[in-house]
C-alpha positions in Angstrom: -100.9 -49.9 -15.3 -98.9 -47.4 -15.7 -98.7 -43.6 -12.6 -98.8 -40.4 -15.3 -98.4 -37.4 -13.9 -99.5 -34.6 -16.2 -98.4 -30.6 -15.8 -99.5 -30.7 -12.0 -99.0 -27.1 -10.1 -98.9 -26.6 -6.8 -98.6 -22.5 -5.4 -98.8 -21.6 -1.6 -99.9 -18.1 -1.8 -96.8 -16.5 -3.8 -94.6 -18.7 -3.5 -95.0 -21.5 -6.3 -93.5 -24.6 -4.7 -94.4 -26.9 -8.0 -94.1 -25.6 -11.3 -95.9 -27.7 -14.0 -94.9 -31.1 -13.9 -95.4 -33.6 -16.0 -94.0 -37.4 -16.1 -94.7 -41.0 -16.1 -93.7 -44.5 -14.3 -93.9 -48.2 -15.3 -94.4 -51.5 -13.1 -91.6 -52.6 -11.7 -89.8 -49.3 -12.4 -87.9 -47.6 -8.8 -88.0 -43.8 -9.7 -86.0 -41.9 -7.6 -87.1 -38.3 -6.5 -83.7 -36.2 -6.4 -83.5 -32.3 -5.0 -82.5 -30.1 -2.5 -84.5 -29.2 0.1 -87.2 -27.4 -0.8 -87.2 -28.2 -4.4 -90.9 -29.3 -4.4 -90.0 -33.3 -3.5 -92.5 -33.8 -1.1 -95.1 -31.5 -2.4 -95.4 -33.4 -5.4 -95.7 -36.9 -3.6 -98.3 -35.2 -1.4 -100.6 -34.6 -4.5 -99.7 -37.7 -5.9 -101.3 -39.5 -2.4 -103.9 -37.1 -2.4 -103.4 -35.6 0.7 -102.7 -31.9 -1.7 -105.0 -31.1 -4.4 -102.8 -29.6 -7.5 -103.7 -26.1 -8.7 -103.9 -27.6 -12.2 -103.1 -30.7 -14.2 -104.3 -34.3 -13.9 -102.6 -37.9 -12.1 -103.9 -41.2 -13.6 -103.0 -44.8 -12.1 -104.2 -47.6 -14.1 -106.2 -45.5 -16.3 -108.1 -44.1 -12.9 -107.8 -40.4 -12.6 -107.5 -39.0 -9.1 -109.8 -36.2 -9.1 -112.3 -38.2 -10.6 -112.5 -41.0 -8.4 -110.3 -40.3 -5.5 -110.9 -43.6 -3.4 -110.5 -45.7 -6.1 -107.2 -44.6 -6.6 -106.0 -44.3 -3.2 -107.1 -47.6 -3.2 -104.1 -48.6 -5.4 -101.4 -46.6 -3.4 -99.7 -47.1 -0.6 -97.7 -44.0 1.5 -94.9 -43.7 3.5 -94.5 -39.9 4.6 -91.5 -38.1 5.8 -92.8 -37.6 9.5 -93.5 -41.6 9.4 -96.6 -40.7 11.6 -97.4 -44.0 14.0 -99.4 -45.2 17.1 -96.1 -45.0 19.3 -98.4 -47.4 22.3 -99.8 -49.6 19.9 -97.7 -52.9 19.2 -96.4 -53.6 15.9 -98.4 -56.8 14.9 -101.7 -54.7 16.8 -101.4 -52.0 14.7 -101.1 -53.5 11.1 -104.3 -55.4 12.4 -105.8 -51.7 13.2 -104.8 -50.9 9.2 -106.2 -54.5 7.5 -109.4 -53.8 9.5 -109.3 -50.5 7.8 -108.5 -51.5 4.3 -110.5 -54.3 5.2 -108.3 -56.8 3.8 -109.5 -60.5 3.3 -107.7 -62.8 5.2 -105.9 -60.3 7.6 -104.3 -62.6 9.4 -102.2 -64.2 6.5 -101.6 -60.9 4.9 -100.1 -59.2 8.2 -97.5 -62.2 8.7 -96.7 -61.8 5.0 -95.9 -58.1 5.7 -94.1 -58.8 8.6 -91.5 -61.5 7.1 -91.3 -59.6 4.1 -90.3 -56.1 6.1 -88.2 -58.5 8.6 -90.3 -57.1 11.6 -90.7 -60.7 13.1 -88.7 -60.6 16.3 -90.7 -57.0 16.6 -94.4 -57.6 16.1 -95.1 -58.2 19.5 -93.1 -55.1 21.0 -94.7 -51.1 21.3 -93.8 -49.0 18.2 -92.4 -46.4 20.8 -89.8 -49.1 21.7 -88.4 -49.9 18.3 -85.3 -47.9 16.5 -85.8 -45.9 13.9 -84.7 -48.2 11.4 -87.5 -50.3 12.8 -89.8 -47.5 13.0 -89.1 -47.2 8.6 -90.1 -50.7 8.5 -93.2 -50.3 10.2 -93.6 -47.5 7.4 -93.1 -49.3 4.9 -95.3 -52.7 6.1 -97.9 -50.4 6.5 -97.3 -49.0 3.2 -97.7 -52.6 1.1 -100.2 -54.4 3.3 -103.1 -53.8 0.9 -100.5 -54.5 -1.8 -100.8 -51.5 -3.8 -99.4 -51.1 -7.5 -97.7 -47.7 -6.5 -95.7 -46.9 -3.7 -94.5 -43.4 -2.5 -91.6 -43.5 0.2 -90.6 -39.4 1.4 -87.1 -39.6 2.6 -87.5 -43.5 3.8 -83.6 -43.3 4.4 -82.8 -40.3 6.3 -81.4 -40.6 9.4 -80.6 -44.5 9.4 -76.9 -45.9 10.1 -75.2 -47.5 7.3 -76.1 -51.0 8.4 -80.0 -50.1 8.5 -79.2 -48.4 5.4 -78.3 -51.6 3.3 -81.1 -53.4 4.9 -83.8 -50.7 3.4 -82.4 -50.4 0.0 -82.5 -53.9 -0.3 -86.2 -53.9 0.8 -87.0 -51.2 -1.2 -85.3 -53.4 -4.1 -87.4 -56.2 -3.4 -90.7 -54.5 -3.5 -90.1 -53.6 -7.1 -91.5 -57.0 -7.8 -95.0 -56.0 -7.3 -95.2 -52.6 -7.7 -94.0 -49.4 -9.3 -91.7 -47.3 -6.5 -91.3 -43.6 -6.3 -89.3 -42.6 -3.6 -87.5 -39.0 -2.9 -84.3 -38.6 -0.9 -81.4 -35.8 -1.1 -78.6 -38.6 -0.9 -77.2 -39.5 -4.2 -75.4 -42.7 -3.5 -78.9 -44.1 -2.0 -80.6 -43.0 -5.2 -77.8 -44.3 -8.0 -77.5 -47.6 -5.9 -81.3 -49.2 -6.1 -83.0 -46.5 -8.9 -83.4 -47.5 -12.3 -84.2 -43.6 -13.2 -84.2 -40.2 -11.7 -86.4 -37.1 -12.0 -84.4 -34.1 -10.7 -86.5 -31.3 -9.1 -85.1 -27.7 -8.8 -87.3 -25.2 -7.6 -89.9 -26.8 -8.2 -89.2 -27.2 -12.3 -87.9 -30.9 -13.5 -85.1 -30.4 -15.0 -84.1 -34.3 -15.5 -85.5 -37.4 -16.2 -83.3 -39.9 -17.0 -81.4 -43.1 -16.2 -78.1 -42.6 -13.9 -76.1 -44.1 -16.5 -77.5 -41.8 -19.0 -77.2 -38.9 -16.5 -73.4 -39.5 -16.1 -73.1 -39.7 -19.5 -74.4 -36.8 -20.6 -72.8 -34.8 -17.9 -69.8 -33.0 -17.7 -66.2 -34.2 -17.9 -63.2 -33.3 -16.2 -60.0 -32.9 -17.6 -56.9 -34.0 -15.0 -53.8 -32.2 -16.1 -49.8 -32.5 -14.0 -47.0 -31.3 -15.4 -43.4 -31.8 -14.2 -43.6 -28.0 -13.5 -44.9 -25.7 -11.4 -47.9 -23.7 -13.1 -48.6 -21.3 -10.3 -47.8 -18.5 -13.4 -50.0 -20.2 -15.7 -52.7 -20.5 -13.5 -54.7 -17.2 -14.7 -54.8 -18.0 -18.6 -56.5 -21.3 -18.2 -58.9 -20.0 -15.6 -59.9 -16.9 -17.7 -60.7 -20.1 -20.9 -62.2 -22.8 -18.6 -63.5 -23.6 -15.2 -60.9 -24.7 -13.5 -62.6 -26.4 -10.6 -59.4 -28.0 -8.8 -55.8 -27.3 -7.9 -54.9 -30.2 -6.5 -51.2 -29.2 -5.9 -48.7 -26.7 -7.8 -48.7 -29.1 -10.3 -51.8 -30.7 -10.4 -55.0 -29.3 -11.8 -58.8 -30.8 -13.0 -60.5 -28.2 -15.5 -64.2 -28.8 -16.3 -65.9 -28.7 -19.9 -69.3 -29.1 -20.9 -69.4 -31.2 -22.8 -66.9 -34.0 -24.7 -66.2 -30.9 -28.3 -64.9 -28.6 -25.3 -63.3 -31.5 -23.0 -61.5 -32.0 -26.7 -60.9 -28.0 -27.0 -59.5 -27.9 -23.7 -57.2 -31.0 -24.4 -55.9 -28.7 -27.4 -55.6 -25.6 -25.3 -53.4 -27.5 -22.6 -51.1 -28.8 -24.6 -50.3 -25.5 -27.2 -49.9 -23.6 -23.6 -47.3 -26.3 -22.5 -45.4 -26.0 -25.9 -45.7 -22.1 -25.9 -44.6 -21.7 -21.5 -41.9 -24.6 -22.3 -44.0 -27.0 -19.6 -44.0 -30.5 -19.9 -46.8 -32.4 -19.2 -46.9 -35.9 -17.3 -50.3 -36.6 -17.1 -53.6 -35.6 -19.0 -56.2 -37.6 -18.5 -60.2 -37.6 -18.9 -62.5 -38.6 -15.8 -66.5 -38.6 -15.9 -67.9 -36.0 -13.8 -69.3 -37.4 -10.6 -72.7 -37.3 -9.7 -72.2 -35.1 -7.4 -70.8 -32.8 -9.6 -73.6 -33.3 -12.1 -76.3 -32.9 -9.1 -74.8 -29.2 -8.1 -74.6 -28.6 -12.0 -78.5 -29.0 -12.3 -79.3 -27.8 -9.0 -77.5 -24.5 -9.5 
C-alpha cells in the first residue's frame, strides 16, 4: 500500500532540476515536501502524478509501477497542483459532477455531497468558481483531489497565499484526510509543515538531503549557546568569533554562539568560561537553546 519512489531524475536540458531521488511513504503518513524555490519540489510531484516522465528510476503505489501501467495508477492518486487550474464559469457542485462523470464514479451523487461536507464547500456548491475566495478556490482543489478517494494525495503549495484564518481551516483539512490516505504535500513555510507533518523530506537543489521526523530534525540540529555577562565584551568579541560562529549580538553584553553539534556546544561552554576567568568577566547567564527550525532549514539549504 505503500508510494516508493526509487532514484527518479529529472534534467531540462542542462540544468538538472532532480537529482536521483529515492524515498518512501506509508498510509496515513502526511509527508511534507520542504525547499526553497526551485529546489525540485514540484518537479518531483509532477512525475509522481505523471504529468513528467523521470529521466530514470521507477514510482510504485500499491505494488503498481507507473510506467508500467500508468492509468492504473493514476487511478489511485489524486492531484492538487500549484496553479490550482479550475472551470472559473462552472459552479462548484456542477463541476465535481463534470469530474465523477469522468472518474465515472458509482453513485456520484452521494460521493459529491460527501466531498462537499467533508471540504466544508456547502454554503458554496451552488455559486461560480470565479466567485469564490481563494481559500475557497484550495477547497475546490482539494474536493476535486479526493472525490474518487484515492490512497495518495499530492497537494503543490495548497497553503500559499491564504490568511491565517483560511490557513487553520486547511491544515486541519489536510489533517483529517490522513484518515484515508497517505498525504505528500510541498510548501516553503516551515511552521505549516512542523504543525500537521509527521515527517519531512528536505530538497536542495534538487538532492534530498533530509528525511526525517521534525522532532528528530530539531534534535539532531544545531544548538545555540546564550551567553551575558555583567560586562561589556565589545573587546572580546574577535577571539570567540575567530573559534565559533557567533551568529548573534544581542546587546554589548549579550551574545548566542552556534555549535554543531552537542561535543562542540560542550567545547564552547568550556571556551566561554576559561575566556571569562582569563579577561576577569563574569558571567550571568549561559544557557543552551535548540536551534530553531528555521535555523536548521537555512543550515541544510545552504
Amino acid at each position: 500500500m505503500s508510494l516508493n519512489v526509487q532514484a527518479i531524475s529529472k534534467k531540462f536540458d542542462q540544468f538538472q532540476a532532480v537529482e536521483p531521488l529515492t524515498f518512501t511513504i506509508h498510509p496515513g503518513e502526511i509527508v511534507g515536501f520542504l525547499g526553497p524555490n526551485g529546489a525540485g519540489k514540484s518537479t518531483t510531484l509532477k512525475m509522481i502524478a505523471g504529468c513528467l516522465i523521470p529521466d530514470a528510476g521507477s514510482i510504485q503505489l500499491s505494488g503498481i509501477d507507473l510506467q508500467k501501467d500508468e492509468v492504473a495508477f493514476k487511478k489511485m492518486i489524486g492531484y492538487l497542483p500549484e496553479s490550482n487550474p479550475l472551470y472559473e464559469d462552472l459552479f462548484v457542485k456542477e463541476y465535481l459532477s463534470f469530474l465523477a462523470s469522468v472518474h465515472n464514479i458509482s453513485a456520484p451523487s452521494k460521493r459529491i455531497q460527501e466531498v462537499i461536507a467533508q471540504t466544508g464547500l456547502q454554503s458554496m456548491q451552488h455559486k461560480k468558481m470565479g466567485h469564490l475566495s481563494k481559500g475557497f478556490k484550495q477547497r475546490v482543489g482539494i474536493a476535486a483531489a479526493i472525490l474518487h478517494a484515492p490512497k495518495l494525495i499530492l497537494l503543490d503549495e495548497p497553503t500559499a497565499g491564504l490568511d491565517p484564518n483560511q490557513l487553520i481551516e486547511i491544515r486541519a483539512l489536510i489533517q483529517s484526510l490522513s484518515a484515508d490516505a497517505m498525504i505528500l504535500f510541498s510548501s516553503h513555510i516551515l511552521q505549516e509543515v512542523a504543525a500537521i507533518t509527521d515527517r519531512v523530506l528536505v530538497l536542495h537543489q534538487g538532492k534530498l538531503v533530509a528525511n526525517q521526523s521534525i522532532a528528530s530534525l530539531t534534535q539532531s540540529g544545531q544548538h545555540n549557546l546564550l551567553v551575558q555577562f555583567q560586562e561589556e565584551i565589545t573587546a572580546q568579541l574577535e577571539l570567540i568569533q575567530l573559534k565559533y560562529n557567533l551568529i548573534a549580538q544581542q546587546d554589548k553584553r549579550t551574545l548566542v554562539i552556534q555549535a554543531k553539534n552537542t561535543a562542540e556546544l560542550d567545547q564552547a561552554r568550556q571556551y566561554i568560561m576559561a575566556l571569562a576567568l582569563e579577561k576577569g568577566l563574569h558571567i550571568e547567564r549561559l544557557q543552551t537553546q535548540a536551534a530553531s527550525l528555521e535555523e536548521i532549514f537555512k543550515l541544510l539549504t545552504h
